[in-house]
mmCIF file as Biopython writes it, N, C-alpha, C and O atoms, coordinates in Angstrom:
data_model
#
loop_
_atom_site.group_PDB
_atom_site.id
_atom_site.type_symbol
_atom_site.label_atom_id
_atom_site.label_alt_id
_atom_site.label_comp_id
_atom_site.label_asym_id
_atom_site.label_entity_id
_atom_site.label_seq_id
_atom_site.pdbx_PDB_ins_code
_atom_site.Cartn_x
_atom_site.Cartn_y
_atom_site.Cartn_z
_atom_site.occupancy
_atom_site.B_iso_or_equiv
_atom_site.auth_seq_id
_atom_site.auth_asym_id
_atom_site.pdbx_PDB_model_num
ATOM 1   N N  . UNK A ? 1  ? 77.984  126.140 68.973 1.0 0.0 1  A 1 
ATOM 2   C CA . UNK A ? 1  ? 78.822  127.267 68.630 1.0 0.0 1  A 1 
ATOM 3   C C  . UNK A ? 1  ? 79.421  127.025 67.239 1.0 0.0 1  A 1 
ATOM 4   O O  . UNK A ? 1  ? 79.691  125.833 67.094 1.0 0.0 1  A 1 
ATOM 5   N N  . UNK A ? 2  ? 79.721  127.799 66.142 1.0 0.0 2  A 1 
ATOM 6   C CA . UNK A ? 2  ? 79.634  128.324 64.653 1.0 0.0 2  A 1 
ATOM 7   C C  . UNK A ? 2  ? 81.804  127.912 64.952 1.0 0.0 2  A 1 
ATOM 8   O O  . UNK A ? 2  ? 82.089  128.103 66.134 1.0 0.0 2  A 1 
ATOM 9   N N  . UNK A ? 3  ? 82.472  127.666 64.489 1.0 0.0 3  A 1 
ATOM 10  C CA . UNK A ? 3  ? 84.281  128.000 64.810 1.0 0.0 3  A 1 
ATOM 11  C C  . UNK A ? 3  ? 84.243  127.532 63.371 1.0 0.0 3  A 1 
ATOM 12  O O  . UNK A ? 3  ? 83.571  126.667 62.808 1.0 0.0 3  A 1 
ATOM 13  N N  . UNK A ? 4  ? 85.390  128.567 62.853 1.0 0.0 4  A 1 
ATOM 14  C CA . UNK A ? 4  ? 86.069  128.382 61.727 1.0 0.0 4  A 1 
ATOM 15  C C  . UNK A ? 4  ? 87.256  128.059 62.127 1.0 0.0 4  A 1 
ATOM 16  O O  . UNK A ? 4  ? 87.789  128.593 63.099 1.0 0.0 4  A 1 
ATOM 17  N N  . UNK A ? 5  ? 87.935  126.914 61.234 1.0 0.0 5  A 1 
ATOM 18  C CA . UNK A ? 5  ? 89.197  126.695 61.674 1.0 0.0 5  A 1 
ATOM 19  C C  . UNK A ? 5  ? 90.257  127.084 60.526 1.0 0.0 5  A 1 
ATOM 20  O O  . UNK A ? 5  ? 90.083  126.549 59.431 1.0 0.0 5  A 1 
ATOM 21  N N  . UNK A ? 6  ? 91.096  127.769 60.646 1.0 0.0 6  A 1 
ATOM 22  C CA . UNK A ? 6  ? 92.005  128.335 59.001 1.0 0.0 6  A 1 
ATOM 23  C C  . UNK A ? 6  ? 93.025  126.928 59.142 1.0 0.0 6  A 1 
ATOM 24  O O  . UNK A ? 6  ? 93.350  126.510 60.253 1.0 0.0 6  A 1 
ATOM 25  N N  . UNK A ? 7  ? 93.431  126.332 57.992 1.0 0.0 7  A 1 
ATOM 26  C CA . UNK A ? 7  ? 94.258  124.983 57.715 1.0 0.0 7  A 1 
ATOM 27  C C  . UNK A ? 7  ? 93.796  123.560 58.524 1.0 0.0 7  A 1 
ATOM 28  O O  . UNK A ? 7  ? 93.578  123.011 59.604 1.0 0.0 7  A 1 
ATOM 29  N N  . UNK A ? 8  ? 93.831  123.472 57.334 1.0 0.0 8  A 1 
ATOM 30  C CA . UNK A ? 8  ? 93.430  121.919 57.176 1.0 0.0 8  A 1 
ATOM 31  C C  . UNK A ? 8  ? 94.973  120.658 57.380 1.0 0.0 8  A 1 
ATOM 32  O O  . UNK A ? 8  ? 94.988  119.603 56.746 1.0 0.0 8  A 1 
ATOM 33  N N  . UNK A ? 9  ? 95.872  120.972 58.139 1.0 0.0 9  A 1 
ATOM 34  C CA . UNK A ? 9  ? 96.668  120.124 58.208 1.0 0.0 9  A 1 
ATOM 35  C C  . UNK A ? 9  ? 96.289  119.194 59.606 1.0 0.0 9  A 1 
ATOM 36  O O  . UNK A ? 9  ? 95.180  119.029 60.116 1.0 0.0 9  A 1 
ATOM 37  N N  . UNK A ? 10 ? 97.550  118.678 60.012 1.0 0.0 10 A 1 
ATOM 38  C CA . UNK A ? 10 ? 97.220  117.447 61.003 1.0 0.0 10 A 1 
ATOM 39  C C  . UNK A ? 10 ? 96.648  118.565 62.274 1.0 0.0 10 A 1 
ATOM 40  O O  . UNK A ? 10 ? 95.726  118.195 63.002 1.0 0.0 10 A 1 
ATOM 41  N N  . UNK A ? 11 ? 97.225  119.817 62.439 1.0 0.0 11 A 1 
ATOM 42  C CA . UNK A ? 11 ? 96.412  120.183 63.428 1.0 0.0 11 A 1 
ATOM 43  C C  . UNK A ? 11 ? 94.908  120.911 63.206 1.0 0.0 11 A 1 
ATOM 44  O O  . UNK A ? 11 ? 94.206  121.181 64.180 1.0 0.0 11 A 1 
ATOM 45  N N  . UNK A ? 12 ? 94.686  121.063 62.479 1.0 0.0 12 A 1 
ATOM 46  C CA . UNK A ? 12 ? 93.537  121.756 61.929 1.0 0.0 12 A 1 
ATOM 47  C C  . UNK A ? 12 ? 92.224  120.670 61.775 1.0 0.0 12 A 1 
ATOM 48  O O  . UNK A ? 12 ? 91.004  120.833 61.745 1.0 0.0 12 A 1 
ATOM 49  N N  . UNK A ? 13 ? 92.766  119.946 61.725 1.0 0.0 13 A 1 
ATOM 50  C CA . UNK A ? 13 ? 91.872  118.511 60.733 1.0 0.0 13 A 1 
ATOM 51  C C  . UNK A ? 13 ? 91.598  117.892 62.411 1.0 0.0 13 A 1 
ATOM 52  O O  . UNK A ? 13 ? 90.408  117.683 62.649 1.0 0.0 13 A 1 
ATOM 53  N N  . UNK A ? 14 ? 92.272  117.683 63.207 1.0 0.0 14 A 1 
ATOM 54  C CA . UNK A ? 14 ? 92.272  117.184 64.276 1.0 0.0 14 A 1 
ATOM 55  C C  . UNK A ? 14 ? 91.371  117.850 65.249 1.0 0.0 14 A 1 
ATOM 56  O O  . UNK A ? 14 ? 90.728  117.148 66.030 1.0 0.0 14 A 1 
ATOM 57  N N  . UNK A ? 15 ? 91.253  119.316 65.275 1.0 0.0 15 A 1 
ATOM 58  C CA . UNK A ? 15 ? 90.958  120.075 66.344 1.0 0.0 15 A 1 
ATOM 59  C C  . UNK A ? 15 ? 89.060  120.283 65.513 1.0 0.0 15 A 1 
ATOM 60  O O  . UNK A ? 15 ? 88.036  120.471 66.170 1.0 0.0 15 A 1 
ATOM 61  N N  . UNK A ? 16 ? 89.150  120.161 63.920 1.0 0.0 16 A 1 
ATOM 62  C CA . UNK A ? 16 ? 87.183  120.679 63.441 1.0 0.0 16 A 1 
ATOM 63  C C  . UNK A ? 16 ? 87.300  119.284 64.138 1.0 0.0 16 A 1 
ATOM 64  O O  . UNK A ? 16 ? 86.856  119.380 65.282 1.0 0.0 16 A 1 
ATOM 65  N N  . UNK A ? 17 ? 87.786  117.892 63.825 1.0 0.0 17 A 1 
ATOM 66  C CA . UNK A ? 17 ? 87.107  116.640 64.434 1.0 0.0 17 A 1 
ATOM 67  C C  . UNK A ? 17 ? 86.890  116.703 65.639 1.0 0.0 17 A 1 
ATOM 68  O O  . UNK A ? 17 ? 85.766  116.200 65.632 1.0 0.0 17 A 1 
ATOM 69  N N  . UNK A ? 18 ? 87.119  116.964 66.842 1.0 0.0 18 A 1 
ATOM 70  C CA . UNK A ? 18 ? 87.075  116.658 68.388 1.0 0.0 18 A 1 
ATOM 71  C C  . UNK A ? 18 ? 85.653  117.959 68.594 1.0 0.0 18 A 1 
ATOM 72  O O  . UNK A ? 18 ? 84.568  117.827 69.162 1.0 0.0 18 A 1 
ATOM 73  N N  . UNK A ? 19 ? 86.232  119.130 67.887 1.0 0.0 19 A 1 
ATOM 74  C CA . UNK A ? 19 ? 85.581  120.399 68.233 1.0 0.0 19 A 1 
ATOM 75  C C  . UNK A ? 19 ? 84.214  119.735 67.423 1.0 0.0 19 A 1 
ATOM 76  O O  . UNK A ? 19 ? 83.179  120.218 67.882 1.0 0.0 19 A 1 
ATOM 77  N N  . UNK A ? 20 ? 84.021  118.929 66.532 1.0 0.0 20 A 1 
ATOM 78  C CA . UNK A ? 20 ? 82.402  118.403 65.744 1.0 0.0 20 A 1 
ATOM 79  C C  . UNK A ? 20 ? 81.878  117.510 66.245 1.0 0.0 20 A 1 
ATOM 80  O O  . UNK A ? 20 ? 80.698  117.235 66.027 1.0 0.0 20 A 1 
ATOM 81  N N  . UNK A ? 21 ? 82.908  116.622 67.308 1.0 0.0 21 A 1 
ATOM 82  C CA . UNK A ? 21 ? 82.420  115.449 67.823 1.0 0.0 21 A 1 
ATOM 83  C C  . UNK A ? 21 ? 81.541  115.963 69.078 1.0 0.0 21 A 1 
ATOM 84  O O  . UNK A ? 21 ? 80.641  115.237 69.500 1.0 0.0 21 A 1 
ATOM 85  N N  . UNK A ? 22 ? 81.844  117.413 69.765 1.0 0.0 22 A 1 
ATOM 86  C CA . UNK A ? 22 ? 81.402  117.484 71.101 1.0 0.0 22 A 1 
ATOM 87  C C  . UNK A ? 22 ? 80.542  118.305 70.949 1.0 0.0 22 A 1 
ATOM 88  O O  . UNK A ? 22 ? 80.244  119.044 71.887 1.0 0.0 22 A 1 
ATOM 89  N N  . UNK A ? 23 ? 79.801  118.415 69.513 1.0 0.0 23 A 1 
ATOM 90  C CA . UNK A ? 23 ? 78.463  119.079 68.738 1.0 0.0 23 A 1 
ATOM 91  C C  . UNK A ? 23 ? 78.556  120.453 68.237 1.0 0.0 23 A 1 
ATOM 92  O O  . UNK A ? 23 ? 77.555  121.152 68.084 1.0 0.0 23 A 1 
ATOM 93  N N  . UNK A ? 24 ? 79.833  120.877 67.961 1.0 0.0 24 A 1 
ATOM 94  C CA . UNK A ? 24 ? 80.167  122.823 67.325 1.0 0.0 24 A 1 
ATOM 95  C C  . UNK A ? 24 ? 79.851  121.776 66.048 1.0 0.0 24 A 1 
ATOM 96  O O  . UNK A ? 24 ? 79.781  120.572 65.799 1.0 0.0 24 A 1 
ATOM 97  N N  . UNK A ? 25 ? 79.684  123.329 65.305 1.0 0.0 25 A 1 
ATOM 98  C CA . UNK A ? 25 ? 79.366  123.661 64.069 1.0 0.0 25 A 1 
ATOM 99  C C  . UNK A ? 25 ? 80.815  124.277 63.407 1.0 0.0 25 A 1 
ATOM 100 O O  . UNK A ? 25 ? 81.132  125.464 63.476 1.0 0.0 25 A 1 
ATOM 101 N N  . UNK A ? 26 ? 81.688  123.124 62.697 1.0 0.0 26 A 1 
ATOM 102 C CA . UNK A ? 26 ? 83.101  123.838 62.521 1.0 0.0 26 A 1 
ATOM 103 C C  . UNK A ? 26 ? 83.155  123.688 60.693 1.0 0.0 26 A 1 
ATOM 104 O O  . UNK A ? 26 ? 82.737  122.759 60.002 1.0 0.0 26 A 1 
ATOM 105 N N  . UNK A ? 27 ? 83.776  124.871 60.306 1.0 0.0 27 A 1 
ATOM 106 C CA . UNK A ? 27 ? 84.124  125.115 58.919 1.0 0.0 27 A 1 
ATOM 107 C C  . UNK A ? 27 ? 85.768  124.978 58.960 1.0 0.0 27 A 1 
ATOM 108 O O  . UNK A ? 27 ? 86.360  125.322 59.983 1.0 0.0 27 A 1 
ATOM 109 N N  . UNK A ? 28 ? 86.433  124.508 57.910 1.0 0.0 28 A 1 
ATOM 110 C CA . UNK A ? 28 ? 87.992  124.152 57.905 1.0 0.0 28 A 1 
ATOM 111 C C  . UNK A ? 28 ? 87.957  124.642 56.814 1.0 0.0 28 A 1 
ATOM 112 O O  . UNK A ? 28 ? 87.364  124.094 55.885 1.0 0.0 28 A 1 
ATOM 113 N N  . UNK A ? 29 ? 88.807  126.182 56.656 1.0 0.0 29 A 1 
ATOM 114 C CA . UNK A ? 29 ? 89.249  126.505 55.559 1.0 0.0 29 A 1 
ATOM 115 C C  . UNK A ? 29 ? 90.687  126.373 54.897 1.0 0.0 29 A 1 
ATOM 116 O O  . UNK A ? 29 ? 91.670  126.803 55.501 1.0 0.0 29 A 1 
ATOM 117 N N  . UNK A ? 30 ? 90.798  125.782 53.662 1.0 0.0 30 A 1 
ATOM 118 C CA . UNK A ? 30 ? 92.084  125.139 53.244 1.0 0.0 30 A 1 
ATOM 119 C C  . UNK A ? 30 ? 92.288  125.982 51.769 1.0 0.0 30 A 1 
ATOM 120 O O  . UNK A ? 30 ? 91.506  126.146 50.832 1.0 0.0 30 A 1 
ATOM 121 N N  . UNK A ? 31 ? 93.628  126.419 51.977 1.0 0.0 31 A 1 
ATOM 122 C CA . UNK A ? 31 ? 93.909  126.993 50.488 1.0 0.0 31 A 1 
ATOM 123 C C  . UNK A ? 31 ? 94.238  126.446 49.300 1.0 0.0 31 A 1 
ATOM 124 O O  . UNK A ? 31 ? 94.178  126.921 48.166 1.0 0.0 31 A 1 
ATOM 125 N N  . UNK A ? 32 ? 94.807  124.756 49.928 1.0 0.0 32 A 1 
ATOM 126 C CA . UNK A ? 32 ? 95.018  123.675 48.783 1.0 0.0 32 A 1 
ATOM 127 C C  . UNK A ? 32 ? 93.822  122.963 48.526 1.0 0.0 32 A 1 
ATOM 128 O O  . UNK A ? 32 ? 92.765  123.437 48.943 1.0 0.0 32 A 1 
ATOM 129 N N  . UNK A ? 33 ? 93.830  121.834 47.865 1.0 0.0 33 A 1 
ATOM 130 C CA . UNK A ? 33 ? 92.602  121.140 46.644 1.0 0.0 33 A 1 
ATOM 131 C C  . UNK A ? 33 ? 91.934  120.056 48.125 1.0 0.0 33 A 1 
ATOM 132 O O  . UNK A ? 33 ? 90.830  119.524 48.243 1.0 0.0 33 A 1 
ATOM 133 N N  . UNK A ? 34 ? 93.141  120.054 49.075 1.0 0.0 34 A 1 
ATOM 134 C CA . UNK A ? 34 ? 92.956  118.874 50.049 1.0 0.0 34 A 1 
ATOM 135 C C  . UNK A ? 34 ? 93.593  119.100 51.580 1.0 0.0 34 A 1 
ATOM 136 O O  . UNK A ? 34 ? 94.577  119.818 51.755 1.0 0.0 34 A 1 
ATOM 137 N N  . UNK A ? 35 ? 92.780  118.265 52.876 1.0 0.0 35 A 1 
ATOM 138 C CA . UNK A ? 35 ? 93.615  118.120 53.764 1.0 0.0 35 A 1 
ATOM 139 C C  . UNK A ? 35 ? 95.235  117.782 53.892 1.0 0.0 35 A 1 
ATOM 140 O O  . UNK A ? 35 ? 95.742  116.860 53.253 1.0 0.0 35 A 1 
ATOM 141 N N  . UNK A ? 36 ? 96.079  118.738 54.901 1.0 0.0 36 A 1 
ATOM 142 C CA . UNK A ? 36 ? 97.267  118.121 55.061 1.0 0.0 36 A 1 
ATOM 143 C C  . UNK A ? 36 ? 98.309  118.196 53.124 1.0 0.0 36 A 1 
ATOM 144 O O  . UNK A ? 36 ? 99.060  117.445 52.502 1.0 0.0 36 A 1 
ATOM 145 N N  . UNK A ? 37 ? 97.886  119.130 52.980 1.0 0.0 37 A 1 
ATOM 146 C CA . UNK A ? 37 ? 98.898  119.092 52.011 1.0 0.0 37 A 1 
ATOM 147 C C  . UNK A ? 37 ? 100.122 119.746 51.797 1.0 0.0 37 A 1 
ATOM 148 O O  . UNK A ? 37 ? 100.894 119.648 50.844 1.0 0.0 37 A 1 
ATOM 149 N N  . UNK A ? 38 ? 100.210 120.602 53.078 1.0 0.0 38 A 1 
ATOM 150 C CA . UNK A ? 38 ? 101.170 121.487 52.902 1.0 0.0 38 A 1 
ATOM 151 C C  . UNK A ? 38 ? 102.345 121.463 54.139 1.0 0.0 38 A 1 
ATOM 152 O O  . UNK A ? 38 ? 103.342 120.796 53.860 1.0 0.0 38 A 1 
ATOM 153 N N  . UNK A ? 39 ? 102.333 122.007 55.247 1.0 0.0 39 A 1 
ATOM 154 C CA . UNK A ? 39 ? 103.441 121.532 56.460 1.0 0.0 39 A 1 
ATOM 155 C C  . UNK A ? 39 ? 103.275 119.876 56.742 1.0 0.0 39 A 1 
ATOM 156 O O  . UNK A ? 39 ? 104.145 119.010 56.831 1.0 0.0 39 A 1 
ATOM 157 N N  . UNK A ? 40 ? 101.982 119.796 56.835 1.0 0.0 40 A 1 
ATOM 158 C CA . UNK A ? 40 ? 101.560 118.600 57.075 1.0 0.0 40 A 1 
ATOM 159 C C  . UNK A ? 40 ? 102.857 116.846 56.003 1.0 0.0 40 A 1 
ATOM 160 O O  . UNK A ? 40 ? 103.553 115.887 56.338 1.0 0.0 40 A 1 
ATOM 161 N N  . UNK A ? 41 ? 102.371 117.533 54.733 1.0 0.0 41 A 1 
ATOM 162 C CA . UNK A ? 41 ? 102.414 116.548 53.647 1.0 0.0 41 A 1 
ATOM 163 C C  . UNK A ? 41 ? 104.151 115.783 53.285 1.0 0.0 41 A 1 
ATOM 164 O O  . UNK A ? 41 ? 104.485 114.680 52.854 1.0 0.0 41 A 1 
ATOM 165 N N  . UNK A ? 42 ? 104.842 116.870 53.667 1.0 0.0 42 A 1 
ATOM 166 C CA . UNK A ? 42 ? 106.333 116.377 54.006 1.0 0.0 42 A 1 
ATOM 167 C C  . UNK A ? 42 ? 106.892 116.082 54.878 1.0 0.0 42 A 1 
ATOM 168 O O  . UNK A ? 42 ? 108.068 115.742 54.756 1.0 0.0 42 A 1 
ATOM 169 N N  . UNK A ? 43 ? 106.040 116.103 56.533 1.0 0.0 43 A 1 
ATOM 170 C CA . UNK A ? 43 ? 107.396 116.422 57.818 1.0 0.0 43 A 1 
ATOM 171 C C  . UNK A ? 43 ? 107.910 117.049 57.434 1.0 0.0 43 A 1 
ATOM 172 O O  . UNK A ? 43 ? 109.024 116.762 56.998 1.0 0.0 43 A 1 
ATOM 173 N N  . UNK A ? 44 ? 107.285 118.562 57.354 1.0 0.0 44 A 1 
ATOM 174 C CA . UNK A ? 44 ? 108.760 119.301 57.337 1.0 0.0 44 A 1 
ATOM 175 C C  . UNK A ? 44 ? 108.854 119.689 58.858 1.0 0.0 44 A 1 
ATOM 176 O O  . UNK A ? 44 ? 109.906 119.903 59.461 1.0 0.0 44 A 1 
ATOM 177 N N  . UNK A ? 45 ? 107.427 119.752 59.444 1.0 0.0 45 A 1 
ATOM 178 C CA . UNK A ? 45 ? 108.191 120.197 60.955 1.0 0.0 45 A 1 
ATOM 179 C C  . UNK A ? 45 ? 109.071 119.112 61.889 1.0 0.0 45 A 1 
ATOM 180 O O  . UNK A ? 45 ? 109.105 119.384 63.089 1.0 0.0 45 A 1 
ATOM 181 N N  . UNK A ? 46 ? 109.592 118.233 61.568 1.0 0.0 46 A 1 
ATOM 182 C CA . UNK A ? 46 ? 109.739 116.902 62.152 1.0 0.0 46 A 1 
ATOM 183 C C  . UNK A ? 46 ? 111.328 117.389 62.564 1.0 0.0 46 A 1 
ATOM 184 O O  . UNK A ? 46 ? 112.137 117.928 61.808 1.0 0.0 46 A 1 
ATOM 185 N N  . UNK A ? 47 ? 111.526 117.008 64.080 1.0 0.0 47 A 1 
ATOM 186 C CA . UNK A ? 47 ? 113.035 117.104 64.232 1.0 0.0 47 A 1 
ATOM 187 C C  . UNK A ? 47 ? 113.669 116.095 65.040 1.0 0.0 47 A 1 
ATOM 188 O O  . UNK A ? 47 ? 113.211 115.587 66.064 1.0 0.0 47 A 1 
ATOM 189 N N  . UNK A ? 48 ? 114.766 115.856 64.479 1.0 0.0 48 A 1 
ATOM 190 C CA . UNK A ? 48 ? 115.185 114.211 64.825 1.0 0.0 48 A 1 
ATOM 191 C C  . UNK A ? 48 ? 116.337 114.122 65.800 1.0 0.0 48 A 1 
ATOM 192 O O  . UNK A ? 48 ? 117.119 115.071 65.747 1.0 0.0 48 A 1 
ATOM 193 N N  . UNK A ? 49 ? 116.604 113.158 66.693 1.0 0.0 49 A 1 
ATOM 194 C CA . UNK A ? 49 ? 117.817 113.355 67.818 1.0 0.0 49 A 1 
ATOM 195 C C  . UNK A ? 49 ? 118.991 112.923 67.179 1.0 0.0 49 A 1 
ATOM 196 O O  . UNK A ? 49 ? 119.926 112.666 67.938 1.0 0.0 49 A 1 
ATOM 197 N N  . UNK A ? 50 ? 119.222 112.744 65.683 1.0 0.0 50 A 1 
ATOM 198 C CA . UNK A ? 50 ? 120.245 112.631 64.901 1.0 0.0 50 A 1 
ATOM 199 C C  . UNK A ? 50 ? 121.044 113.745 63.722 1.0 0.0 50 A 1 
ATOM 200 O O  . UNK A ? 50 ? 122.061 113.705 63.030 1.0 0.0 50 A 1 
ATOM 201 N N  . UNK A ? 51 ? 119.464 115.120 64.068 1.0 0.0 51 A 1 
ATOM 202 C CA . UNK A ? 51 ? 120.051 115.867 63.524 1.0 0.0 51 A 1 
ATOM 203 C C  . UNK A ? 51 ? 120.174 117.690 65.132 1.0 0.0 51 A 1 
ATOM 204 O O  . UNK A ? 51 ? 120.007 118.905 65.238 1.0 0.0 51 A 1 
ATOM 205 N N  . UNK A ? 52 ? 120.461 116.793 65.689 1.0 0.0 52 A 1 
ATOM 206 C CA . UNK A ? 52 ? 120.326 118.254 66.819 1.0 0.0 52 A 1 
ATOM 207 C C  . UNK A ? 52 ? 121.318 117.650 67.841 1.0 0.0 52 A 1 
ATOM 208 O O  . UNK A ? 52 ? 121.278 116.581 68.449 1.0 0.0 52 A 1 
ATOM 209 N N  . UNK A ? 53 ? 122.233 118.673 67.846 1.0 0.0 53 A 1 
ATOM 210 C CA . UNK A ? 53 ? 123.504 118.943 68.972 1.0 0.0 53 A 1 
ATOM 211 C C  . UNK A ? 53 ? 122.952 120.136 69.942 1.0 0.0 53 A 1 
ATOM 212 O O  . UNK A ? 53 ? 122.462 121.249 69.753 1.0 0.0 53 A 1 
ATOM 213 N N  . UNK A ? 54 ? 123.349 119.166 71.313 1.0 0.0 54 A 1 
ATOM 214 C CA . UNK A ? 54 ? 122.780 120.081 72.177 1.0 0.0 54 A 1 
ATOM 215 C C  . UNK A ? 54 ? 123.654 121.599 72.016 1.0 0.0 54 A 1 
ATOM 216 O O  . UNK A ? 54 ? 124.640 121.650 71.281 1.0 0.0 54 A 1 
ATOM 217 N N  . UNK A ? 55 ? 123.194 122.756 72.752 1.0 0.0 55 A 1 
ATOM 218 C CA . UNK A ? 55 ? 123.614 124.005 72.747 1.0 0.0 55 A 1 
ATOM 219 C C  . UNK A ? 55 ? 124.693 124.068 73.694 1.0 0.0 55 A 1 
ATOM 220 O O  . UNK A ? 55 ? 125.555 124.888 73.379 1.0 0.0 55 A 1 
ATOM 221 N N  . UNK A ? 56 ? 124.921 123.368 74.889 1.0 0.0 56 A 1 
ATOM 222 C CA . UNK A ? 56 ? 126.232 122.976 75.593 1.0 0.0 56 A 1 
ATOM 223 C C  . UNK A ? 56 ? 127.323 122.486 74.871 1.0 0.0 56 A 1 
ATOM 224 O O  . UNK A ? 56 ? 128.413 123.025 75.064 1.0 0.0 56 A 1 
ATOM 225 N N  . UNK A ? 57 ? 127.223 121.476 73.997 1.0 0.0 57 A 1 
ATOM 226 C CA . UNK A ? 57 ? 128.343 120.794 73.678 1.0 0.0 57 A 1 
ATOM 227 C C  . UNK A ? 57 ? 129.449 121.674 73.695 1.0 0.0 57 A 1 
ATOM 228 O O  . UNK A ? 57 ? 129.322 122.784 73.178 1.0 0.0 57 A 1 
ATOM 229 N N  . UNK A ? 58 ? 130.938 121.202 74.423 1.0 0.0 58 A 1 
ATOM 230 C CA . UNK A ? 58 ? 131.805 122.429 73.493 1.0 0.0 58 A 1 
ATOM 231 C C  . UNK A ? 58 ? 132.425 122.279 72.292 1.0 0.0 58 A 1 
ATOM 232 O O  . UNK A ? 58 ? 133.289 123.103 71.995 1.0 0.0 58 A 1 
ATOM 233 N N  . UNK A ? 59 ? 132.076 121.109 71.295 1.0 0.0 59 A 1 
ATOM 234 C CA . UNK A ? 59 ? 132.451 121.188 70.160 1.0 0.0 59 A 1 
ATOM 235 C C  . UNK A ? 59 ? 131.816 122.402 69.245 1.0 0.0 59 A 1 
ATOM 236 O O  . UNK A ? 59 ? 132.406 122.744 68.221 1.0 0.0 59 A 1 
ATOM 237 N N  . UNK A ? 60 ? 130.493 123.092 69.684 1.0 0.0 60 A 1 
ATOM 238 C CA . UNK A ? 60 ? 129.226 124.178 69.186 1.0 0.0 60 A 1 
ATOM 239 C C  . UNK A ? 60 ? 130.297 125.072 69.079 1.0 0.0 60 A 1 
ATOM 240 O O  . UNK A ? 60 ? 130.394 125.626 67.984 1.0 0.0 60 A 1 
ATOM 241 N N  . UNK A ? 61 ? 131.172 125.372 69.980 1.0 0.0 61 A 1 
ATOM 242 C CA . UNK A ? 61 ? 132.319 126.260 70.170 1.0 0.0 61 A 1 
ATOM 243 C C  . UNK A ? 61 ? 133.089 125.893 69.191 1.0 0.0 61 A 1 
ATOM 244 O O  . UNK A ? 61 ? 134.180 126.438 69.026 1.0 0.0 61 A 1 
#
């Protein structure tokens, strides 16, 4: 089977590899020069238990 995958970051890059290993035919289209250069390249999705107060606390109040 032919799958295009749109972004090339850690999930994109991860899913043509497994999806090429089990014999598809996968294309990874990337708008930058390279894999992982963009959400990927900073953690920006990264969230830490030093920056998140639960929604109970009543100090939130």
């Amino acid at each position: 089977m032919k799958i295009t995958i749109i972004g090339a970051g850690i999930i994109g890059t991860t899913s043509a590899y497994y999806l090429a290993k089990t014999g598809h035919d996968v294309e990874v289209i990337e708008r930058q020069d390279g894999p992982g250069l963009e959400t990927s390249f900073a953690n920006a999705g990264m969230l830490t238990p030093s920056m998140a107060d639960p929604w109970n606390d009543p100090s939130v109040l």
